[in-house]
C-alpha positions in Angstrom: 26.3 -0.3 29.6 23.5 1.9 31.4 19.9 2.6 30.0 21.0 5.4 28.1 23.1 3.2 26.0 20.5 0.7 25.7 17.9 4.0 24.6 20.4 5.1 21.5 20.9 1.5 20.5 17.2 1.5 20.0 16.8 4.5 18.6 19.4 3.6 16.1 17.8 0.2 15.4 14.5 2.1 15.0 15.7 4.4 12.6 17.5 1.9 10.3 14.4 -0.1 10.4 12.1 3.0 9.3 14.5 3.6 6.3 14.5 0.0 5.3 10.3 0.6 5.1 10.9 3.7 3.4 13.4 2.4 0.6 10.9 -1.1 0.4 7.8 1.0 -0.2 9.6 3.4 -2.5 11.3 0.8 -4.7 10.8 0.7 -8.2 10.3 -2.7 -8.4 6.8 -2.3 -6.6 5.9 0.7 -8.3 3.5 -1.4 -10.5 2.0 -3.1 -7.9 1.4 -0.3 -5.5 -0.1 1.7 -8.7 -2.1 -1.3 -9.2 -3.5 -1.3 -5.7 -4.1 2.4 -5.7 -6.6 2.1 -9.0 -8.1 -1.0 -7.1 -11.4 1.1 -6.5 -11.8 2.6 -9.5 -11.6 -1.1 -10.9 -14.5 -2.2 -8.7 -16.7 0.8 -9.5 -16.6 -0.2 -13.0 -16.9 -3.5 -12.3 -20.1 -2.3 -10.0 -21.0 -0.4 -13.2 -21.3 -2.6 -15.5 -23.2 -5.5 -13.7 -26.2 -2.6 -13.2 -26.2 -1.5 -16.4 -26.1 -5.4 -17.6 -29.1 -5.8 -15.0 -31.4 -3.0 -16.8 -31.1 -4.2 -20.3 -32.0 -7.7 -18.5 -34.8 -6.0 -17.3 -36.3 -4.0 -20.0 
């Protein structure tokens, strides 16, 4: 067993690892969450909304 050998083993192992990411990320099973996660901001902006707008009509 030379380098090369050792090279393709980890190139394979690489590989197999970066479709095992791939098929975790794209599962259906996290769909939900990863939607979830993606509308995070928006949430937050409304969130920031509404405490200003509660703030005026504390003010006026």
């Amino acid at each position: 067993m030379d380098i090369n050998d050792v090279r393709g083993l980890g190139t394979i192992f690489a590989l197999i690892a970066f479709l095992g990411i791939i098929a975790w990320a794209y599962s259906s099973s996290r769909k939900t969450r990863f939607e979830d996660d993606a509308d995070m901001i928006f949430k937050d902006e409304q969130i920031a909304q509404r405490t200003s707008d509660a703030e005026r009509e504390k003010n006026d």
